[in-house]
N, CA, C and O atoms as a GROMACS GRO file, in nm:
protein
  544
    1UNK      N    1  -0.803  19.798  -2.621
    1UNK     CA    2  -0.721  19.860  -2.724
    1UNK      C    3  -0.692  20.003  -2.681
    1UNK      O    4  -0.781  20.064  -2.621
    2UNK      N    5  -0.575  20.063  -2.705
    2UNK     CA    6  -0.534  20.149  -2.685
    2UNK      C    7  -0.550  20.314  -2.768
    2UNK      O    8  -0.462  20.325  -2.853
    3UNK      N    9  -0.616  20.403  -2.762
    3UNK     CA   10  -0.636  20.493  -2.810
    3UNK      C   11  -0.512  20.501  -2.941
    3UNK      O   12  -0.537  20.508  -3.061
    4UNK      N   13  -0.393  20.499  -2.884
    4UNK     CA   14  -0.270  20.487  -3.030
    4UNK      C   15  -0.343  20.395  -3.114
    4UNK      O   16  -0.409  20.430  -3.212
    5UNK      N   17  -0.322  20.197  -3.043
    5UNK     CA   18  -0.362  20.134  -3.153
    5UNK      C   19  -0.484  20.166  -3.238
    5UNK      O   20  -0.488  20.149  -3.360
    6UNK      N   21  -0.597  20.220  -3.154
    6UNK     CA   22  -0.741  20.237  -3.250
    6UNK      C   23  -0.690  20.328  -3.369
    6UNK      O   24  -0.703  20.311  -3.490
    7UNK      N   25  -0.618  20.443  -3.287
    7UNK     CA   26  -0.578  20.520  -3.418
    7UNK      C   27  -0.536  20.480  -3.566
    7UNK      O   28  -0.579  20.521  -3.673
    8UNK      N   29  -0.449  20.397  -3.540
    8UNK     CA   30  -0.344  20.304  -3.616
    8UNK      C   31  -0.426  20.205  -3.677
    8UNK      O   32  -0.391  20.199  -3.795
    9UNK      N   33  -0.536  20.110  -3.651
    9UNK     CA   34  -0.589  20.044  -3.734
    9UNK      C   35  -0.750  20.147  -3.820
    9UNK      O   36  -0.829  20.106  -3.905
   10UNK      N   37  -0.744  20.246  -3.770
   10UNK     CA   38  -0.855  20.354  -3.818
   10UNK      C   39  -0.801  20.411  -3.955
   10UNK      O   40  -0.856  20.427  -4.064
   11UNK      N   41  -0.702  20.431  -3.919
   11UNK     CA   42  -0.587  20.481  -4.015
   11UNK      C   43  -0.563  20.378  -4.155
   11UNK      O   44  -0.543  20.420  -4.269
   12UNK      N   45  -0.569  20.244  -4.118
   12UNK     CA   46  -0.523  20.112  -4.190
   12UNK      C   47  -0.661  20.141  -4.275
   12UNK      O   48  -0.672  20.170  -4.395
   13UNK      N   49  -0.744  20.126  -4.193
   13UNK     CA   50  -0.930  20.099  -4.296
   13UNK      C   51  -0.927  20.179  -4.366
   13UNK      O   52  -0.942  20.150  -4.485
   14UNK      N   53  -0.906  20.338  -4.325
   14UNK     CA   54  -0.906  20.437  -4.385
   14UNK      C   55  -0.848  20.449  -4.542
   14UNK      O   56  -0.897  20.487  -4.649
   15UNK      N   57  -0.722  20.398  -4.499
   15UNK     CA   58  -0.642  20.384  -4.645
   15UNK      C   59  -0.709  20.293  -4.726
   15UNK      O   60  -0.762  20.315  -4.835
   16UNK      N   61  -0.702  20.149  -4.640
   16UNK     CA   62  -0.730  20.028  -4.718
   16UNK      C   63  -0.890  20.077  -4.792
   16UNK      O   64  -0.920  20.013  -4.893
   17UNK      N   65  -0.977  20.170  -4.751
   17UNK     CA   66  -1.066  20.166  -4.823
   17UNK      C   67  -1.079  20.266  -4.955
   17UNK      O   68  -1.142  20.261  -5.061
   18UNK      N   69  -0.970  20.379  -4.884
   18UNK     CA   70  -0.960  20.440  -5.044
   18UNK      C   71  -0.872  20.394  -5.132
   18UNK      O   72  -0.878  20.465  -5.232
   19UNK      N   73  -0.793  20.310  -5.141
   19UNK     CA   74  -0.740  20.191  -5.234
   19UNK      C   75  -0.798  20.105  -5.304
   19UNK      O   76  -0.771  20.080  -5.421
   20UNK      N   77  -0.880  20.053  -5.238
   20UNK     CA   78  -1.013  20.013  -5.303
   20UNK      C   79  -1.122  20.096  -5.351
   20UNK      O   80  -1.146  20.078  -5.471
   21UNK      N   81  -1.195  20.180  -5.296
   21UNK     CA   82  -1.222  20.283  -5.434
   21UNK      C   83  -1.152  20.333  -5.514
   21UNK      O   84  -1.216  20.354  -5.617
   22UNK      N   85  -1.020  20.372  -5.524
   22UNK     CA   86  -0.991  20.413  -5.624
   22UNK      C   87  -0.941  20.317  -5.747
   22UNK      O   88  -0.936  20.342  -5.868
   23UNK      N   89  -0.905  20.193  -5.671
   23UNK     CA   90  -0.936  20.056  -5.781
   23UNK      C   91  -1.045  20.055  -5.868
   23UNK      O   92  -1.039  20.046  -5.991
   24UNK      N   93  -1.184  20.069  -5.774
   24UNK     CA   94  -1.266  20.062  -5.812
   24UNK      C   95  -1.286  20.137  -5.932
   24UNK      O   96  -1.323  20.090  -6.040
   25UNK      N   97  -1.254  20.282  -5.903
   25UNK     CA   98  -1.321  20.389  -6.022
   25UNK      C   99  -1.197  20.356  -6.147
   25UNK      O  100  -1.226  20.391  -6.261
   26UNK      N  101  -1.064  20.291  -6.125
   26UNK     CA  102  -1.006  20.275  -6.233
   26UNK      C  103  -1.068  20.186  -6.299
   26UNK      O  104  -1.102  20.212  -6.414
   27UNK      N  105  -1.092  20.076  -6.250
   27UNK     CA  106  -1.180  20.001  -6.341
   27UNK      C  107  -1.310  19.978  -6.405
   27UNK      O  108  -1.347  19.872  -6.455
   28UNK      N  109  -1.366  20.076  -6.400
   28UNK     CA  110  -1.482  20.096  -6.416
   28UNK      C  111  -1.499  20.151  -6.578
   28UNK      O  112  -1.453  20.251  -6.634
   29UNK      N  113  -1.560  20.076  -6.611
   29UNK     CA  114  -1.600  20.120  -6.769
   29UNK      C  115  -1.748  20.144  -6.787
   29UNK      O  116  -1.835  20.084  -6.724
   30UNK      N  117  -1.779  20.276  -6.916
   30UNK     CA  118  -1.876  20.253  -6.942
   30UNK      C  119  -1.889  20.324  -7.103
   30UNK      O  120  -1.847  20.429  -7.151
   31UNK      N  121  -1.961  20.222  -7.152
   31UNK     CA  122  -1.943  20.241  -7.366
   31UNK      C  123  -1.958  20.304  -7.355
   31UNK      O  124  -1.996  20.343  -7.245
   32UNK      N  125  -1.937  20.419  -7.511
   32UNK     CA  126  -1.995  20.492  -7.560
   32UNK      C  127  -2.105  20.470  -7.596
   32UNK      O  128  -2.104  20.392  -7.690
   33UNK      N  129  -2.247  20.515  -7.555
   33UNK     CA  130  -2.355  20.545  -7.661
   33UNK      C  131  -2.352  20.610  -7.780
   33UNK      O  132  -2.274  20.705  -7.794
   34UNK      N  133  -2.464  20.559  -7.917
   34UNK     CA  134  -2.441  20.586  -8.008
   34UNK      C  135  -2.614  20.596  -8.008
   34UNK      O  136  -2.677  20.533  -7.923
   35UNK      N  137  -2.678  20.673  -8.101
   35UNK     CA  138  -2.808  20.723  -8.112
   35UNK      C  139  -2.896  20.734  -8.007
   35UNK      O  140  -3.001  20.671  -7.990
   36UNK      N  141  -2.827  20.852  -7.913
   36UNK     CA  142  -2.892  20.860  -7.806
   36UNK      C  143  -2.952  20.952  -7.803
   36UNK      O  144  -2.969  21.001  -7.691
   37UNK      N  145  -3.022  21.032  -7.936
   37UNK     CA  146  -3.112  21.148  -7.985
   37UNK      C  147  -3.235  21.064  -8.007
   37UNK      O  148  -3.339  21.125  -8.033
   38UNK      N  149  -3.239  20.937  -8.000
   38UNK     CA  150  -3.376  20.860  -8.059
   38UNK      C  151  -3.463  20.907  -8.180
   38UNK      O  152  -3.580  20.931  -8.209
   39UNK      N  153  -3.353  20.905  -8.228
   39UNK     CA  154  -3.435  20.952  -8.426
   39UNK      C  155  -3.383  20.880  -8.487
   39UNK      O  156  -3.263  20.904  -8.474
   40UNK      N  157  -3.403  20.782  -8.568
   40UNK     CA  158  -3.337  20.649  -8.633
   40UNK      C  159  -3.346  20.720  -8.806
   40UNK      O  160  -3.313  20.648  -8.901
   41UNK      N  161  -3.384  20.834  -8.824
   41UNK     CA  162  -3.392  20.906  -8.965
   41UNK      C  163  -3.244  20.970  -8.953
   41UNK      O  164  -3.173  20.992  -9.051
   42UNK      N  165  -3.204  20.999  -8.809
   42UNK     CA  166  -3.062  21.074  -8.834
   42UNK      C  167  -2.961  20.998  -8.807
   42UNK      O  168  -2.980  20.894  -8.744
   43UNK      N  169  -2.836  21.035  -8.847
   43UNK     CA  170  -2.700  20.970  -8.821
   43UNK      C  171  -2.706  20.944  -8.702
   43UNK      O  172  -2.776  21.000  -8.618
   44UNK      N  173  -2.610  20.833  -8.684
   44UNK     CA  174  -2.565  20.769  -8.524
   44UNK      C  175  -2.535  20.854  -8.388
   44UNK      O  176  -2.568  20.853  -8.269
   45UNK      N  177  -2.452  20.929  -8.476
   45UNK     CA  178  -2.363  21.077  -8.346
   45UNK      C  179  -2.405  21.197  -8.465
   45UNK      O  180  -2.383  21.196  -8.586
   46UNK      N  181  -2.474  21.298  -8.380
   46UNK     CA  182  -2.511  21.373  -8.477
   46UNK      C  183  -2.368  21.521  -8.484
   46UNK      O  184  -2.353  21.591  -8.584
   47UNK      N  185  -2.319  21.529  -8.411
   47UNK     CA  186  -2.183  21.578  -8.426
   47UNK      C  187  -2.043  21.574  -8.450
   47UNK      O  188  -2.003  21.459  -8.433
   48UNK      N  189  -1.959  21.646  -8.481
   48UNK     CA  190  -1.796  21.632  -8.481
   48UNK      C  191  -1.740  21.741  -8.469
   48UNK      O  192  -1.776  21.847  -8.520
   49UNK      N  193  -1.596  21.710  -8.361
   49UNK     CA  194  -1.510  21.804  -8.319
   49UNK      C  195  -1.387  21.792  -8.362
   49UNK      O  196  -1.351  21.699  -8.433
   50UNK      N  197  -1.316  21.881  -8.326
   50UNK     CA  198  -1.198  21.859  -8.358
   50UNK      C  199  -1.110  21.896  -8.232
   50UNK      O  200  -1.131  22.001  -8.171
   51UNK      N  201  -0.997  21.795  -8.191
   51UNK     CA  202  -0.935  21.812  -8.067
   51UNK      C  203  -0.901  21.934  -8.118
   51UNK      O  204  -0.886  21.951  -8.239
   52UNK      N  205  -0.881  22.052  -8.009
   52UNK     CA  206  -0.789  22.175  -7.924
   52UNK      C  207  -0.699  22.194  -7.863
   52UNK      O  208  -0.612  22.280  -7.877
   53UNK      N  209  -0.710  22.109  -7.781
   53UNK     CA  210  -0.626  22.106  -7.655
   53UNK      C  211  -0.576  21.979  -7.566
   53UNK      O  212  -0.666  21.947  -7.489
   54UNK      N  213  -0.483  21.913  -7.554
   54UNK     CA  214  -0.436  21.816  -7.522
   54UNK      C  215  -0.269  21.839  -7.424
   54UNK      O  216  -0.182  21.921  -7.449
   55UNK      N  217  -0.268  21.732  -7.308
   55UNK     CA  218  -0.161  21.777  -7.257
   55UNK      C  219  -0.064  21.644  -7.294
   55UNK      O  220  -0.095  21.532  -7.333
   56UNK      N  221   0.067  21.707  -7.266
   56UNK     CA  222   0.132  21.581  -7.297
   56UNK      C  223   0.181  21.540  -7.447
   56UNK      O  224   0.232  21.619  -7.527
   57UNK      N  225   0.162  21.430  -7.466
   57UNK     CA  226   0.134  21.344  -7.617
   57UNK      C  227  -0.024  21.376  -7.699
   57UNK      O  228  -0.039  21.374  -7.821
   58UNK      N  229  -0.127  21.405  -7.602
   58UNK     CA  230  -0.256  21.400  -7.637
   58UNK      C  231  -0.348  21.396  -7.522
   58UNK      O  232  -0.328  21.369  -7.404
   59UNK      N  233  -0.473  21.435  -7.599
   59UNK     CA  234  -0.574  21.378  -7.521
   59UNK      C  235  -0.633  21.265  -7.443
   59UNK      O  236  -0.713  21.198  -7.508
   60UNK      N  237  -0.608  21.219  -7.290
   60UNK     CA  238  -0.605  21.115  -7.266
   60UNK      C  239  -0.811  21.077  -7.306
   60UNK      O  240  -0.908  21.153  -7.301
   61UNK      N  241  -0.803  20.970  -7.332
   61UNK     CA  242  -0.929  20.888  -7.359
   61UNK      C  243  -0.930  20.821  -7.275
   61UNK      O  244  -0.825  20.767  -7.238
   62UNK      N  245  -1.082  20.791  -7.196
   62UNK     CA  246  -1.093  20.718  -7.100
   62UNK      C  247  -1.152  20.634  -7.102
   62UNK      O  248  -1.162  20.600  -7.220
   63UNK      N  249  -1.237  20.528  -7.001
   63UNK     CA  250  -1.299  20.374  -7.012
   63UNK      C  251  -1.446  20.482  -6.965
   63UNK      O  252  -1.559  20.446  -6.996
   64UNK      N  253  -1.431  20.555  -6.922
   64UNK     CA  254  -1.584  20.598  -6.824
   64UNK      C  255  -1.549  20.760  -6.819
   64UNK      O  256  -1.439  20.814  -6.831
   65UNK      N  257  -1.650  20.807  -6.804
   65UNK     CA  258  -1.668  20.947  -6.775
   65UNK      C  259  -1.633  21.023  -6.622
   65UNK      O  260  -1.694  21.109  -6.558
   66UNK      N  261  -1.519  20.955  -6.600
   66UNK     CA  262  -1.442  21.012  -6.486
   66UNK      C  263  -1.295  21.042  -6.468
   66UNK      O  264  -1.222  20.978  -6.544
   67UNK      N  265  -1.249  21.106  -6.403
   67UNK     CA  266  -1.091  21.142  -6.429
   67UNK      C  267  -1.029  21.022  -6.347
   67UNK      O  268  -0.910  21.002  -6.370
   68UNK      N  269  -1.077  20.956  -6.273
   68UNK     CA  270  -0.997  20.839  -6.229
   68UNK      C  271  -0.988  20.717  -6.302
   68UNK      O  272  -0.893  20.638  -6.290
   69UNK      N  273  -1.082  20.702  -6.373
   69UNK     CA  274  -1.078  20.601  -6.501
   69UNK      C  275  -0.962  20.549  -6.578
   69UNK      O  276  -0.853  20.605  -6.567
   70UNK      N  277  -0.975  20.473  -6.635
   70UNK     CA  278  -0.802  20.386  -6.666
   70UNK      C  279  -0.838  20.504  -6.826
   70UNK      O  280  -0.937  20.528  -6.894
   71UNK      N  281  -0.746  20.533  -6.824
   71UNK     CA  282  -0.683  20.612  -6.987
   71UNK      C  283  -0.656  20.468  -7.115
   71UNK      O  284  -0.570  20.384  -7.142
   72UNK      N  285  -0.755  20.502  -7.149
   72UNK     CA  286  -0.737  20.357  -7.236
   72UNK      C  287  -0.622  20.431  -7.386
   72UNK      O  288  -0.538  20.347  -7.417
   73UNK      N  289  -0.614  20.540  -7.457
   73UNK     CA  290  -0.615  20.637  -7.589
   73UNK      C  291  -0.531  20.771  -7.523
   73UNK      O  292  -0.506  20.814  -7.410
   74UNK      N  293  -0.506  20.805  -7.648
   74UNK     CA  294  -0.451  20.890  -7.667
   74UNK      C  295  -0.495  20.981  -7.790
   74UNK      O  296  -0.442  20.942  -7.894
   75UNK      N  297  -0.560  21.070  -7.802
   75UNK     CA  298  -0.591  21.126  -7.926
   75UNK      C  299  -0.522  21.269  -7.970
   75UNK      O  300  -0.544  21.362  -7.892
   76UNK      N  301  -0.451  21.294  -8.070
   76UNK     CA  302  -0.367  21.425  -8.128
   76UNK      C  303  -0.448  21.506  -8.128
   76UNK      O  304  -0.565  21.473  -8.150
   77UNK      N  305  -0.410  21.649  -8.102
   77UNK     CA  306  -0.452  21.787  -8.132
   77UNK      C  307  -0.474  21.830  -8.301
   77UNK      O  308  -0.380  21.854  -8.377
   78UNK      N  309  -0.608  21.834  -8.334
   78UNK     CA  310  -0.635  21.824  -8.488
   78UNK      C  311  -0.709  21.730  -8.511
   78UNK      O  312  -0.791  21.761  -8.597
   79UNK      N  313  -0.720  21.625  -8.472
   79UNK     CA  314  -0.768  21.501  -8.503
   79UNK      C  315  -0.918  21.553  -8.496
   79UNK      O  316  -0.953  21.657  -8.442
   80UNK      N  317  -1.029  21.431  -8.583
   80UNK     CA  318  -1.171  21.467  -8.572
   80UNK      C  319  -1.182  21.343  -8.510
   80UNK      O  320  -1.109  21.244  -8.509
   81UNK      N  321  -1.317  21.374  -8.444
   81UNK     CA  322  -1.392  21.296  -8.387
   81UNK      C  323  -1.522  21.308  -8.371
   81UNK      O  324  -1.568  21.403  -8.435
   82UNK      N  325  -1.620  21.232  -8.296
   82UNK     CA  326  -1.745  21.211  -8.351
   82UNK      C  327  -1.814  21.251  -8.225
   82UNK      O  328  -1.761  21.162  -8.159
   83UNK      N  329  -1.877  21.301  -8.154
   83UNK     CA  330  -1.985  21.330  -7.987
   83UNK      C  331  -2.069  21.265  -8.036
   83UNK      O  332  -2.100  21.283  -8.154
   84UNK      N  333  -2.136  21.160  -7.949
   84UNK     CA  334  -2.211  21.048  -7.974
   84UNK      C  335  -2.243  21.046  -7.825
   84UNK      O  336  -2.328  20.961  -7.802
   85UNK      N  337  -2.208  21.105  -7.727
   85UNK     CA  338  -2.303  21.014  -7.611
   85UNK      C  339  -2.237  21.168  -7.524
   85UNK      O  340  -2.181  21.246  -7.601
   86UNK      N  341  -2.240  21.197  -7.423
   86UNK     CA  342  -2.248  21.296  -7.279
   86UNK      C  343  -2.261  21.269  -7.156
   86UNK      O  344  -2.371  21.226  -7.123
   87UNK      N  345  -2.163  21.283  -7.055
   87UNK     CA  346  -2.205  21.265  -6.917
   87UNK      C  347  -2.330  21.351  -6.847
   87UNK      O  348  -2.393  21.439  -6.906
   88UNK      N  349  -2.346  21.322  -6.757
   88UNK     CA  350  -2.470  21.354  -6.684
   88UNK      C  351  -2.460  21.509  -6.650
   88UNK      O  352  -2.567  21.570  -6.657
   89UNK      N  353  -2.329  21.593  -6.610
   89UNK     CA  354  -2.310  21.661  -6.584
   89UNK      C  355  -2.208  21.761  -6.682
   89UNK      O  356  -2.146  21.861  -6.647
   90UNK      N  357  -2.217  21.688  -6.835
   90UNK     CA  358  -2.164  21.723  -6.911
   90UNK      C  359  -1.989  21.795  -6.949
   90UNK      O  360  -1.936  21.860  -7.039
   91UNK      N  361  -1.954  21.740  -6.832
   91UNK     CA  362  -1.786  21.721  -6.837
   91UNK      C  363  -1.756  21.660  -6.938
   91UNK      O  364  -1.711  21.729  -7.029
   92UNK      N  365  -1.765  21.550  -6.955
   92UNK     CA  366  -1.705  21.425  -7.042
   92UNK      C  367  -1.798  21.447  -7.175
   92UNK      O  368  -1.917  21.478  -7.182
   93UNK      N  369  -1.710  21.423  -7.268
   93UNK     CA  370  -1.815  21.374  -7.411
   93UNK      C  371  -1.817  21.258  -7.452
   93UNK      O  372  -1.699  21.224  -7.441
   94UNK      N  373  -1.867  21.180  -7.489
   94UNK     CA  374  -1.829  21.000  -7.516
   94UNK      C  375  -1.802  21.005  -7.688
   94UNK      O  376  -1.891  21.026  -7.771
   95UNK      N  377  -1.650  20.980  -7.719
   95UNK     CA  378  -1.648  21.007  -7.888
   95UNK      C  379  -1.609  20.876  -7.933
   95UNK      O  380  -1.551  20.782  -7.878
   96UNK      N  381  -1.656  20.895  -8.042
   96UNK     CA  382  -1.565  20.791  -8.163
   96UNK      C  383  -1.513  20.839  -8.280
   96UNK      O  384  -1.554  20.912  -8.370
   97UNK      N  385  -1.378  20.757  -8.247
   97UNK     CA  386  -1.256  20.831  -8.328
   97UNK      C  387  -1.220  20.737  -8.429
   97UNK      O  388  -1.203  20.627  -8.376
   98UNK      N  389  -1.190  20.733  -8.616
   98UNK     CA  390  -1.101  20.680  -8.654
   98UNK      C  391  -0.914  20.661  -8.624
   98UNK      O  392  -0.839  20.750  -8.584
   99UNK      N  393  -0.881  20.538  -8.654
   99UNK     CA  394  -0.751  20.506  -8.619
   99UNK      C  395  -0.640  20.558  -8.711
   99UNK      O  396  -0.520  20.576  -8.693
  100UNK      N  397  -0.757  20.584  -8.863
  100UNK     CA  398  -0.668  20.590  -8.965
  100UNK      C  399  -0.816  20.729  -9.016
  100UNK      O  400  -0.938  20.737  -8.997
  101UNK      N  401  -0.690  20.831  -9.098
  101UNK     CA  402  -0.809  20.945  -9.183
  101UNK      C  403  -0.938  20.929  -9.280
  101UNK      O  404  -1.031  21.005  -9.308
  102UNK      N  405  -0.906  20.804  -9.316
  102UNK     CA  406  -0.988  20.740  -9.381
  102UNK      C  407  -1.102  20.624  -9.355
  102UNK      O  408  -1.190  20.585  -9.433
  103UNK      N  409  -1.081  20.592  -9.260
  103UNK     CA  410  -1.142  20.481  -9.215
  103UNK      C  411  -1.295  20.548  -9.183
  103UNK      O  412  -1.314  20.670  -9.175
  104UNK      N  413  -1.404  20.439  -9.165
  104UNK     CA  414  -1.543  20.477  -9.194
  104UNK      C  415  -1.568  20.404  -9.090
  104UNK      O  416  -1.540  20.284  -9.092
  105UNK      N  417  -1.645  20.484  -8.942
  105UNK     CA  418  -1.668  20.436  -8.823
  105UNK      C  419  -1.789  20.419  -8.789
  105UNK      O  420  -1.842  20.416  -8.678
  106UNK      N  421  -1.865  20.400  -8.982
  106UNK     CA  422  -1.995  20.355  -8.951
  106UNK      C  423  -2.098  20.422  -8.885
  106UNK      O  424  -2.173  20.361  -8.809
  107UNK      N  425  -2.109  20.528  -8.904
  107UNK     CA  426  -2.189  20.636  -8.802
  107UNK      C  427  -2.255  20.719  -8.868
  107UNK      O  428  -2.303  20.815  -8.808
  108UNK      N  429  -2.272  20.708  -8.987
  108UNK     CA  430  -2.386  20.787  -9.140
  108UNK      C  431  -2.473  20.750  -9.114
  108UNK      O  432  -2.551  20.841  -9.088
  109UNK      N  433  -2.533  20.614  -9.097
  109UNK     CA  434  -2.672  20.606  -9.100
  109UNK      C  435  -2.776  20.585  -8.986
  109UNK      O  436  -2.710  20.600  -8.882
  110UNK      N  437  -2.906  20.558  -8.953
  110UNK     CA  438  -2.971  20.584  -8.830
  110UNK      C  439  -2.957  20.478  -8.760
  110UNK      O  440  -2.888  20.393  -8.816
  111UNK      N  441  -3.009  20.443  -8.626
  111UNK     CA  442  -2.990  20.357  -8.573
  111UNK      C  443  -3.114  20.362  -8.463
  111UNK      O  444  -3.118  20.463  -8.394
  112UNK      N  445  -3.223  20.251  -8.439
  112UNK     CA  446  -3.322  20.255  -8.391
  112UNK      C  447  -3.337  20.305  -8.228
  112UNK      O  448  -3.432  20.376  -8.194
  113UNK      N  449  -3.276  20.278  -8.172
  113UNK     CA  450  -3.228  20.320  -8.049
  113UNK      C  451  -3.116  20.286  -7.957
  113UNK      O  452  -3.073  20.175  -7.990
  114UNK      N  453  -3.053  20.334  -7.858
  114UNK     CA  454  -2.960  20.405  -7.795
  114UNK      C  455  -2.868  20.265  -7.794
  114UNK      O  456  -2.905  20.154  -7.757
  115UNK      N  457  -2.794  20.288  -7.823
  115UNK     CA  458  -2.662  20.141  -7.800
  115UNK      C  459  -2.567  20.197  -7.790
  115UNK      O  460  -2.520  20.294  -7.849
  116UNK      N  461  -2.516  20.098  -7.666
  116UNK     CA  462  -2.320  20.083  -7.704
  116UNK      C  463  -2.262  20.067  -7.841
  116UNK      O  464  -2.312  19.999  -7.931
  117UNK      N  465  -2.133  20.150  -7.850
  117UNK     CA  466  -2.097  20.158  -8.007
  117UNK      C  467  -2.002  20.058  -8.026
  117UNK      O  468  -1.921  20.058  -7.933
  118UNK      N  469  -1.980  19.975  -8.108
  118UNK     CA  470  -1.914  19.841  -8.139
  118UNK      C  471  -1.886  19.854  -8.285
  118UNK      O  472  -1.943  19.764  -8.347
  119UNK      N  473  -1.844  19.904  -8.332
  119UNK     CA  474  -1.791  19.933  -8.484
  119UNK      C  475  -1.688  19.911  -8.506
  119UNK      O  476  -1.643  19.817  -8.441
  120UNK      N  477  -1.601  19.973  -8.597
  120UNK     CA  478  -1.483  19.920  -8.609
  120UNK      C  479  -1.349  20.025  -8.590
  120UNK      O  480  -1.231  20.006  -8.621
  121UNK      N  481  -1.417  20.146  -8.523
  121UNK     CA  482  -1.309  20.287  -8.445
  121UNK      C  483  -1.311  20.283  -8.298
  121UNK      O  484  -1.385  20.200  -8.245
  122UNK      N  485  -1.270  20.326  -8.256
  122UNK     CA  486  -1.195  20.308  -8.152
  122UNK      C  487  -1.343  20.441  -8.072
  122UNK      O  488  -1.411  20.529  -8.127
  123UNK      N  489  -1.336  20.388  -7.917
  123UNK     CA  490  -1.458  20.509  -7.842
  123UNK      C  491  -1.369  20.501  -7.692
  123UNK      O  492  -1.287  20.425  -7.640
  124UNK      N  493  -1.455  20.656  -7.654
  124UNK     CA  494  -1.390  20.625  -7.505
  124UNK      C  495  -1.471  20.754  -7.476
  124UNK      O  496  -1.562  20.798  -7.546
  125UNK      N  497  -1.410  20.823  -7.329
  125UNK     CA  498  -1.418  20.927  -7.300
  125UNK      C  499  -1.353  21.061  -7.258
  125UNK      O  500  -1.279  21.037  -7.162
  126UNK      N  501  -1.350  21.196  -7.292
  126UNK     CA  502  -1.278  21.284  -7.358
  126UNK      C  503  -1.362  21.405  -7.252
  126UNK      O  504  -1.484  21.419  -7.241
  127UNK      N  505  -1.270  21.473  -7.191
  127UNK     CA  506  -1.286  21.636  -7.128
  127UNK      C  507  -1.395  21.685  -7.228
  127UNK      O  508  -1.340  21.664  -7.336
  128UNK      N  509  -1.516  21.736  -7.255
  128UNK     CA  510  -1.584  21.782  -7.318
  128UNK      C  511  -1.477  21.926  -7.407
  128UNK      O  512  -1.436  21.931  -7.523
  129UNK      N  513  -1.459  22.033  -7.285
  129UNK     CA  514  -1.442  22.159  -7.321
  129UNK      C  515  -1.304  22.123  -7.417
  129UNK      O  516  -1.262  22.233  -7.453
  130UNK      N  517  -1.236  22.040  -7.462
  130UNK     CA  518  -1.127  21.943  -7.532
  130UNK      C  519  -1.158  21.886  -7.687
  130UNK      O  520  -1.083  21.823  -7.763
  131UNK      N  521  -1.288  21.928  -7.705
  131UNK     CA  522  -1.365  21.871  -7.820
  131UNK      C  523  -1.471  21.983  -7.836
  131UNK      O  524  -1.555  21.981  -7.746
  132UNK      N  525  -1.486  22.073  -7.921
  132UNK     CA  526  -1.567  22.172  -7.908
  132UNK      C  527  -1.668  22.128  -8.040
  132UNK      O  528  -1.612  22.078  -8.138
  133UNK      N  529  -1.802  22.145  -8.040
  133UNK     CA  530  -1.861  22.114  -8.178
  133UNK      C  531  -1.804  22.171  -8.288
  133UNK      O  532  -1.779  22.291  -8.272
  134UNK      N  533  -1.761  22.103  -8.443
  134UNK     CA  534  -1.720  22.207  -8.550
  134UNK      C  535  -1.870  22.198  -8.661
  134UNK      O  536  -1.910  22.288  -8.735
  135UNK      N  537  -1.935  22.047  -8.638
  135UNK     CA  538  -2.032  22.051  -8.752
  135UNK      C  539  -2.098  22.001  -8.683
  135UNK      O  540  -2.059  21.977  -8.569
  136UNK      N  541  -2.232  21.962  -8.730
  136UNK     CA  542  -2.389  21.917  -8.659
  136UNK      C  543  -2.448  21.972  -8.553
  136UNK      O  544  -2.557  21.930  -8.514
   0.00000   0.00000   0.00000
């Protein structure tokens, strides 16, 4: 093989493999946790924010706590929401949001320990500094 061709199929892997990671990290999901303070006397998410800052239409919401992640949401500037879970490095906040102002996302009372949230609002993941604490 020829120094060109090696180049040329080095080049091929090269790509072909960051195509596939970055497949990868789009698809990649991971829930929101919900009582991940381990106190089953306190509410589910012991906080709420209120979006700030959003580009676009909104705040994109994600599947996982990464910026390559599929944008599942969209959340308005104003809107409340709930901090219920945190990335490792505390970029990301993991929230749950009602769909409607009224709607009850089930998150008042305790919960024995740390779970994926499955209720009936909508969760994802959100730029932390995008959600600032207003209560808890």
């Amino acid at each position: 093989m020829s120094p060109k061709q090696f180049s040329r199929v080095s080049t091929t892997l090269f790509l072909t493999a960051a195509m596939v990671t970055s497949a990868a990290l789009a698809d990649e999901v991971r829930p929101v946790r919900i009582a991940t303070h381990e106190q089953p006397d306190l509410d589910a998410c012991l906080s709420m924010a209120r979006v700030v800052e959003a580009g676009g239409t909104g705040l994109a919401v994600r599947a996982a706590p990464d910026g390559a992640a599929a944008v599942t949401d969209e959340i308005a500037v104003g809107a409340v929401v709930f901090l219920c879970d945190t990335s490792e490095d505390e970029v990301w906040s993991g929230v749950v949001y009602p769909q409607t102002e009224d709607q009850d996302c089930g998150l008042g009372s305790g919960v024995e320990t740390p779970k994926p949230y499955d209720g009936p609002c909508k969760s994802g993941w959100v730029l932390a500094d995008r959600v600032p604490v207003e209560a808890g």
